[in-house]
N, C-alpha and C positions, 0 to 999 in steps of 0.2 A: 916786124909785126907777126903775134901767132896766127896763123890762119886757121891751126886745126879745130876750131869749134863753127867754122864756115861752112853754112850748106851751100851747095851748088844747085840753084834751080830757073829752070827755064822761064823767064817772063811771063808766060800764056799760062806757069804751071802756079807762080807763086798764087793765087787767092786761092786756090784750089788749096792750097796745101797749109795754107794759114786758115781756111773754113774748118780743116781738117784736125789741126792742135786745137784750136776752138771745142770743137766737138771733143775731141779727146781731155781735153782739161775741164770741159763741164763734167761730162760723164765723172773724173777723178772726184768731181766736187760733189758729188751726189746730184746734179742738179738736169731737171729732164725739162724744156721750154714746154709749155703748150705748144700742138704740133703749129694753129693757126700764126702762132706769136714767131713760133723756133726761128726763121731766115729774117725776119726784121729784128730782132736782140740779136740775132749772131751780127749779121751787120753793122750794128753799132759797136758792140764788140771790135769786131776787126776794124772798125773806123779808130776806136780808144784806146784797145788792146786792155782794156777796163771792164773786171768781171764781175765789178757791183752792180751793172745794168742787169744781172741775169736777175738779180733780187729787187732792182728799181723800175726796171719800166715796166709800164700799168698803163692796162687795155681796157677803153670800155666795151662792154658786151659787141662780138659782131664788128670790132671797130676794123680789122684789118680786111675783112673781106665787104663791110662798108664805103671804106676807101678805095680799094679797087672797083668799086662798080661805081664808083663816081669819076675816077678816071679813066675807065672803060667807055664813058658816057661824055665827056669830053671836059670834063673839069679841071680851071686853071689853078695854078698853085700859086701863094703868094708868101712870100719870105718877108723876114724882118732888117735881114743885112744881103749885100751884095755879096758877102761871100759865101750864104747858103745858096745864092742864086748863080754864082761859079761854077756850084758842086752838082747841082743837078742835072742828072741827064735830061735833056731837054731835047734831044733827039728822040730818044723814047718816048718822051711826054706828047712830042706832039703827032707821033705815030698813034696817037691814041684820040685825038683832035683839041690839045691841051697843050694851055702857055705857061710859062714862068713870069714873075714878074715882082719888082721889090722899085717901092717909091724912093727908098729913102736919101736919095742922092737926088731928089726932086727938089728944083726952086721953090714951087707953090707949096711941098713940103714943106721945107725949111722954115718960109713966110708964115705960114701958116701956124706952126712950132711957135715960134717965136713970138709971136701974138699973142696965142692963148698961155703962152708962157704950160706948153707942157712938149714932151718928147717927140720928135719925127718919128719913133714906131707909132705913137699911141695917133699918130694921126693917118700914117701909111692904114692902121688897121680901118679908118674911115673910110678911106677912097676905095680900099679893097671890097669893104661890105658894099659898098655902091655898085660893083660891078653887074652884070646883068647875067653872066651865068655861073654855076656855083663855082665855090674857091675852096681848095685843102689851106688853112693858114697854117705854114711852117712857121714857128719861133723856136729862134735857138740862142736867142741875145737877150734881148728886151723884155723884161717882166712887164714892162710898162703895156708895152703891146698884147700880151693875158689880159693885162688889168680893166685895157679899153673894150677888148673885147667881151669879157664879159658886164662891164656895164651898158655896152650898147642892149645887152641883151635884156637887160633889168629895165632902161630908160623904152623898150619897146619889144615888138612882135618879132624882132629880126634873129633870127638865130644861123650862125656858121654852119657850112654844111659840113665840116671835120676840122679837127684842129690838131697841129702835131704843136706840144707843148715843151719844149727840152730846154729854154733858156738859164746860162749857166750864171754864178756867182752868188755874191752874200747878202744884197740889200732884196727885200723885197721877190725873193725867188720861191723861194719854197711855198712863199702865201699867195703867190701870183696863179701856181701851179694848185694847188688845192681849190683857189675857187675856181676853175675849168671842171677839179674833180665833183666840185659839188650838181655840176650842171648834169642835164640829159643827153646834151651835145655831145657825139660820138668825137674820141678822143684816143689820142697812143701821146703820153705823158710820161717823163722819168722824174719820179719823186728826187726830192733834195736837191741839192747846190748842184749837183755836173749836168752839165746837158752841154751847149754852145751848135755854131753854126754847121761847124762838119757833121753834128751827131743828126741835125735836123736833116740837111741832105743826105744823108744813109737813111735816113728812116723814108726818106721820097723815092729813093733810089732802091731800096730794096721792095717796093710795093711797085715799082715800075716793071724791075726783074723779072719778078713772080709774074707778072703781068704776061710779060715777052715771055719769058717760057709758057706759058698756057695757051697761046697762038697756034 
């Protein structure tokens, strides 16, 4: 095996040093983040190693420093898969007085799915809007789950207190994701088909970061 295109780097050094190409291969690309935006799209980046997010993700006005004052403030997060609820630092989260939490491996979920004859996100997103103090909704799967939430919004007074919007694939994504864009609701959204669960926890986890370093 060649080895010689092998860097040698020390564990503590690699994200350091992968934030670092990051940086250097936007700069080649012409392309400068907003500063508010810059560590949550590098993040997803280094989650993807995908440099279409630098041109997709879309920020409502104030959304990143929206989100941190609502986790600062002890707001829980809520996911649409178990595996963006892996990815989350939840250590941090609740250094902040803030939970994690994803129904969708829920019996009464399920039941309840299956009855109404529609999907375990689109109802996780119901039990979630029930909760008693605010909720960041991560989607990184489920269009379905966009879709419930914003019609809860239209069928009433209720509106999310943030929404992180990234779920990936080809049915129903892209229009799931615009009508989030159409709302007032404070939002960090990657247009088009890519998004998925790991992208939705970097984008928690980079707002956690910034977070711990500002302490």
């Amino acid at each position: 095996m060649d080895k010689t295109n092998i860097e040698y780097v020390l564990p503590e050094e690699i994200e350091m040093r992968s934030f670092e190409i990051i940086a250097a291969e936007l700069a080649e690309r012409g392309i400068t983040l907003p500063a508010e935006q810059d560590m949550i799209t590098r993040r997803v980046i280094h989650t993807s190693a995908d440099f279409d997010y630098a041109e997709t993700m879309t920020y409502s006005e104030n959304a990143v420093e929206i989100a941190k004052n609502l986790i600062k403030n002890g707001a829980d997060i809520v996911t649409d898969t178990n595996m963006a609820l892996a990815g989350i630092n939840k250590k941090v989260l609740a250094s902040f007085g803030g939970e994690a939490h994803c129904y969708m491996a829920d019996a009464e979920v399920a039941a309840m799915a299956k009855e109404r004859r529609t999907t375990r996100a689109a109802i996780s997103m119901e039990l979630a809007a029930k909760r008693e103090k605010p909720v960041i909704f991560a989607v990184g799967n489920a269009p379905t789950a966009l879709i419930q939430i914003y019609e809860m919004m239209q069928e009433s007074n209720w509106r999310p207190a943030f929404v992180i919007g990234v779920p990936v694939g080809f049915v129903n994504v892209e229009a799931a994701k615009e009508l989030i864009l159409q709302t007032e609701v404070p939002y960090i959204i990657n247009r088009g088909r890519k998004g998925g669960s790991n992208v939705a926890a970097a984008i928690c986890n980079a707002l956690l970061y910034e977070l711990r370093k500002e302490r």
